[in-house]
C-alpha distance (Angstrom), angle and dihedral (degrees) to the residues before:
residue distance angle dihedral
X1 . . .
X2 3.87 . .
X3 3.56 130.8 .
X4 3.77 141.9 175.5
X5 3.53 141.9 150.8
X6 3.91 122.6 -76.2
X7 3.78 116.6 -156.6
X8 3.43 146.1 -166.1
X9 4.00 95.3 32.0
X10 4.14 106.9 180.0
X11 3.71 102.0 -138.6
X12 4.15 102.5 -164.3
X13 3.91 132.3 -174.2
X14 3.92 90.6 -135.0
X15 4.16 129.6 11.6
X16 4.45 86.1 -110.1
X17 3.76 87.4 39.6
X18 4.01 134.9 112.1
X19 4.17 116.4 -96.5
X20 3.36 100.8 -94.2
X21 3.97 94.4 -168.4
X22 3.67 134.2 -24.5
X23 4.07 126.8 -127.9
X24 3.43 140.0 -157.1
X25 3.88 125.1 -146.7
X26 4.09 146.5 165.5
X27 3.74 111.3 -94.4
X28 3.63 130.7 -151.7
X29 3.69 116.4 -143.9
X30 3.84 104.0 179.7
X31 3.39 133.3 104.2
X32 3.74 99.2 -80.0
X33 3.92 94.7 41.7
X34 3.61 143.9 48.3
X35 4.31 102.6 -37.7
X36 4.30 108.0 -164.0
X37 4.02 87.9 -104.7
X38 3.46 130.6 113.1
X39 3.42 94.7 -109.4
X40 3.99 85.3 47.4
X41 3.62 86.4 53.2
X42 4.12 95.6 49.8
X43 3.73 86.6 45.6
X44 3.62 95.0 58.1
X45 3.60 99.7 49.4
X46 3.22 100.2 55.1
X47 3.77 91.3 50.0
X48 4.03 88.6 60.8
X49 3.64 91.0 43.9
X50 4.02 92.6 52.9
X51 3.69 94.7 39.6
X52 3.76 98.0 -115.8
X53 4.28 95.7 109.9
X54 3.74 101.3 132.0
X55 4.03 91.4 -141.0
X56 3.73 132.5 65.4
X57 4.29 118.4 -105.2
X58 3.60 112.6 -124.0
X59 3.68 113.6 -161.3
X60 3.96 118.4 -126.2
X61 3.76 104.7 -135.1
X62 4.00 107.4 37.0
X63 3.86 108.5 11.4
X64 3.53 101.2 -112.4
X65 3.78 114.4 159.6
X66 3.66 135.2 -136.7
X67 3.66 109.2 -157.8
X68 4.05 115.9 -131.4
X69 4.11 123.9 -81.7
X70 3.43 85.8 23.1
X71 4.19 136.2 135.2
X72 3.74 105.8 -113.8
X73 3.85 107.6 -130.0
X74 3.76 120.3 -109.7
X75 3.79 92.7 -124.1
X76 3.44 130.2 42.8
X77 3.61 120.3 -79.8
X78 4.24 123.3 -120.3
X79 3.68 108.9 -101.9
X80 3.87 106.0 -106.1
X81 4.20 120.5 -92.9
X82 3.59 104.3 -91.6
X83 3.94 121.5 -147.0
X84 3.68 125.3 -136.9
X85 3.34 130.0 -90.8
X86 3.85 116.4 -91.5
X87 3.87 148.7 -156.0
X88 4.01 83.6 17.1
X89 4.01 118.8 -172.5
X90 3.92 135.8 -160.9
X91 3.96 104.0 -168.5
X92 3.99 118.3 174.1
X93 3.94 103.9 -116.3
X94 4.03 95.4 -178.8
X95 3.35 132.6 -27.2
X96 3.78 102.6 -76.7
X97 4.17 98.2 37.6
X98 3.71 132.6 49.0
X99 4.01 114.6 -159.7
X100 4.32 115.9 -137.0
X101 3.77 116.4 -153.6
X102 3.91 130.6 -173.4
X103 3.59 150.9 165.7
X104 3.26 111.0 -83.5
X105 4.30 114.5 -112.0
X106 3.74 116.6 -119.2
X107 4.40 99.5 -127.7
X108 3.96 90.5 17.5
X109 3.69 108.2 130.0
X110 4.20 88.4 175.4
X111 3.53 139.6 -9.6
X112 3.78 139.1 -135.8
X113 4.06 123.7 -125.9
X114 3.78 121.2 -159.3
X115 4.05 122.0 -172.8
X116 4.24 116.8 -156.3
X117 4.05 120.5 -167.7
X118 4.04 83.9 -137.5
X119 4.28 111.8 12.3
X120 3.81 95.5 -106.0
X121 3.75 110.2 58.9
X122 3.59 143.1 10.0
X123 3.79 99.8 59.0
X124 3.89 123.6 -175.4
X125 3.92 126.9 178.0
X126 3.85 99.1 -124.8
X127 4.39 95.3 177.3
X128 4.18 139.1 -10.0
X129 4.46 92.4 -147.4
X130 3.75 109.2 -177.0
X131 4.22 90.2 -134.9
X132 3.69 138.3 60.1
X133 3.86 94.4 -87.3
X134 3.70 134.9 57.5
X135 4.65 124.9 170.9
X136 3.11 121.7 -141.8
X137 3.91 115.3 -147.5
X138 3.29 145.6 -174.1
X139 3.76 99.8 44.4
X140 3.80 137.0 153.6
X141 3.60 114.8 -90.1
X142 3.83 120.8 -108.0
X143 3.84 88.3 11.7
X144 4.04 131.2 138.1
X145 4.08 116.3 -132.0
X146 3.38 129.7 -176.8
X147 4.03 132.6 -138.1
X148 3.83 138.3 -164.5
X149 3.77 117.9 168.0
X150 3.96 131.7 -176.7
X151 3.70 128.4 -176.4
X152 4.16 122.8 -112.6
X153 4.03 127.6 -160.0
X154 3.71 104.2 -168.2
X155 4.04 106.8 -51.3
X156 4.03 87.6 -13.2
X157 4.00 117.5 107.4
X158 3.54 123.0 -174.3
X159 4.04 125.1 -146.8
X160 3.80 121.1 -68.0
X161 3.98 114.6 -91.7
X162 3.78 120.2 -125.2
X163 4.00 106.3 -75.9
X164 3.55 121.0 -104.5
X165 3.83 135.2 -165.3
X166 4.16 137.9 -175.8
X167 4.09 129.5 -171.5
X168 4.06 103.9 -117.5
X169 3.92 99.2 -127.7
X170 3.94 126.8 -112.8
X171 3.82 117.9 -123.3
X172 3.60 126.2 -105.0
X173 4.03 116.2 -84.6
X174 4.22 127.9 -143.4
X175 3.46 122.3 152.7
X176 3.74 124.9 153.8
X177 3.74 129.6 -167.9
X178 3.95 133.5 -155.6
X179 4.10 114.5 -129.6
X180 3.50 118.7 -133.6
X181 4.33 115.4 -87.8
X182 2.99 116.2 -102.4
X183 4.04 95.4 -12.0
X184 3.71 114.1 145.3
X185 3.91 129.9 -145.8
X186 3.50 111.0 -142.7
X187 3.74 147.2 150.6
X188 3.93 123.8 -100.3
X189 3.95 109.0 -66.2
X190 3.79 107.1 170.6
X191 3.47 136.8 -40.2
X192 3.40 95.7 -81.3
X193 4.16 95.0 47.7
X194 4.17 96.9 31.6
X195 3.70 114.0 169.3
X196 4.00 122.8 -61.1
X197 3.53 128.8 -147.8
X198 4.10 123.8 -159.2
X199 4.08 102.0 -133.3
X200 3.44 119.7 -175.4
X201 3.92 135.3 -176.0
X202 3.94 124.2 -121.7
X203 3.99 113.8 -176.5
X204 3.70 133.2 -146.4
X205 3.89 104.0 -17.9
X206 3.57 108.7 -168.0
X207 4.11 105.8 -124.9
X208 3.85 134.0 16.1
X209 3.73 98.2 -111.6
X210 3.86 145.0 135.7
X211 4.05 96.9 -132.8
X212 3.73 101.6 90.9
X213 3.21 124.0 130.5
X214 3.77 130.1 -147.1
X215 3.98 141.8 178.8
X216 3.30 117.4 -161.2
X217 4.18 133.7 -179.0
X218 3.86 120.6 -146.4
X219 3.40 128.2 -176.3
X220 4.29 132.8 -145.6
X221 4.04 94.9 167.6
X222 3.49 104.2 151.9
X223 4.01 100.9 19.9
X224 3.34 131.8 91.2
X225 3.36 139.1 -155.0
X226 4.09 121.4 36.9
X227 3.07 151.9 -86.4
X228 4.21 151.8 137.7
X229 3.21 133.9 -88.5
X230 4.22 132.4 -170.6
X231 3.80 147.1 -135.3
X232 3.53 125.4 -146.9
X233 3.99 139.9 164.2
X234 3.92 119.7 -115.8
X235 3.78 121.3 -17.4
X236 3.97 95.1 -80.9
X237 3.73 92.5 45.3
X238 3.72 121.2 113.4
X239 4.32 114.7 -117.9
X240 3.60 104.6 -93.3
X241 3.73 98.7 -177.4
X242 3.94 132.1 44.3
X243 3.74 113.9 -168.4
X244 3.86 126.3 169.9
X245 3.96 129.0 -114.6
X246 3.49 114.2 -156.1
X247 4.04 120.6 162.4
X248 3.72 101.9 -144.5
X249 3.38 96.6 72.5
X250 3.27 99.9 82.2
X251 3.84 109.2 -75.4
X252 3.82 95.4 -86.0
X253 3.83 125.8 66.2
X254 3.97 127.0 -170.6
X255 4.16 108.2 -137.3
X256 3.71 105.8 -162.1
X257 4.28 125.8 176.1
X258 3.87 144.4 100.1
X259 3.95 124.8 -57.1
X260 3.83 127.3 -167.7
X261 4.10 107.6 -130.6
X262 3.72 115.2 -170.9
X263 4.08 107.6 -135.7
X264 4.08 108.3 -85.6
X265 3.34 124.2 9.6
X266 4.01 124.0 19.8
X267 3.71 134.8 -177.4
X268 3.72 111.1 -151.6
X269 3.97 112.0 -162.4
X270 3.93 130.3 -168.4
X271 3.88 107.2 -155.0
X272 4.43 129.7 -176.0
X273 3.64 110.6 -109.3
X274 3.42 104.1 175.4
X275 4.06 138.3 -41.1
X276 3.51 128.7 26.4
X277 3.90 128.3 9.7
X278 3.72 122.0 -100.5
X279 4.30 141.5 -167.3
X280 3.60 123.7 -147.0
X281 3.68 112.2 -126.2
X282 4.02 93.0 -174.8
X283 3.63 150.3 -42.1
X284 3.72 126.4 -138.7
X285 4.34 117.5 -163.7
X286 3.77 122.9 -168.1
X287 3.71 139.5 172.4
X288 3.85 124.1 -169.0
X289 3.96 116.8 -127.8
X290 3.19 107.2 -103.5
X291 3.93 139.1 93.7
């Protein structure tokens, strides 16, 4: 036994008449089927004209099916009702696409994929994939989307799915800045040595939000006595960190904690709060990928 598929069967109301539609089917090549001969041609259409072929007709252009051993119809059948897409997903896949997954429609021979700003409004057919899965790229960074998909069959649509939506990711975040030598932070002295403040510059940070983390090394060689000393962000800012300076610990102190960084530019400043003087040695910022 052999079988394979035979297409572009001409289905027509009358032998001298136009194609009314054209089928597809399985084929059985063997000995007690359908051989590729001309005789083995013959044989077969006159089975699917008397409604004795042993396979169902599929029609080409919308999927319809004409079940086995039976009369083809003389005009085109109406492409079968085609259910929704279900148990559809929107899952971030990087930070500029978001990947769409679904079950796959039985009679679907493509589906449709629209993208919203805000899930009720705004729709725009972004692809028409052929399988269960379809990225979209080239998005905005740490922005929503939402997605409906139905399934086609030539001109046949089915229903919308459910809509769906996912938060493209922001990238990862690490910067690190050098303090100035021998610089000192310290509180107002006299007019001529008035209080200093170590400012340094942090560009383009992904996301205003209050989850990054920071290192930083100060230094007290050569003081004694202690002290504290503060981080804040940009020069009307309120201190959001309060971290102690004491000189016998060894002249160098690691500061670690949470900052808030506003999305862009940042300037990250070390100011005296009380007690001894201090330098900073460094500062290290970083944000995991993520949302």
């Amino acid at each position: 036994m052999a079988e394979g598929t035979q297409n572009n069967i001409r289905i027509k109301a009358s032998p001298n008449g136009p194609v009314a539609y054209t089928v597809r089917t399985t084929r059985e090549t063997g000995t007690n089927g359908f051989p590729l001969t001309t005789q083995g041609n013959a044989d077969m259409a006159a089975a699917i004209k008397a409604g004795t072929y042993p396979f169902p007709l599929v029609v080409e252009d919308n999927g319809a099916v004409i079940p086995a051993n039976t009369v083809p119809p003389t005009t085109k059948p109406a492409a079968p009702a085609l259910s929704a897409p279900t148990n559809v997903s929107a899952a971030t896949a990087s930070g500029t696409s978001i990947n769409i997954t679904w079950n796959a429609v039985s009679g679907a021979t493509g589906y449709q994929i629209e993208r919203s700003p805000n899930g009720s409004s705004g729709w725009t057919q972004i692809g028409t994939p052929t399988t269960a899965l379809y990225s979209d790229t080239g998005l905005t960074t740490g922005s929503t989307y939402f997605y409906r998909v139905r399934a086609t069959s030539g001109s046949a649509t089915s229903g919308y799915s459910s809509v769906v939506n996912a938060t493209t990711s922001y990238p990862a975040y690490s910067q690190t800045k050098q303090g100035t030598p021998n610089f000192f932070v310290h509180p107002y002295v006299s007019s001529t040595n008035q209080e200093t403040k170590q400012e340094m510059a942090f560009t383009d940070a992904p996301k205003t939000a209050s989850d990054y983390a920071f290192s930083a090394i100060i230094r007290t060689t050569g003081i004694s006595g202690s002290g504290q000393g503060g981080i804040k962000v940009g020069s009307n800012g309120t201190r959001q960190v309060t971290f102690n300076t004491v000189a016998a610990d060894g002249g160098t102190r690691t500061i670690t904690g949470t900052i808030s960084l506003q999305q862009g530019d940042n300037t990250v400043i070390f100011e005296h709060v009380s007690g001894i003087w201090y330098q900073v040695d460094s500062i290290t910022i970083t944000r995991a990928a993520g949302a």
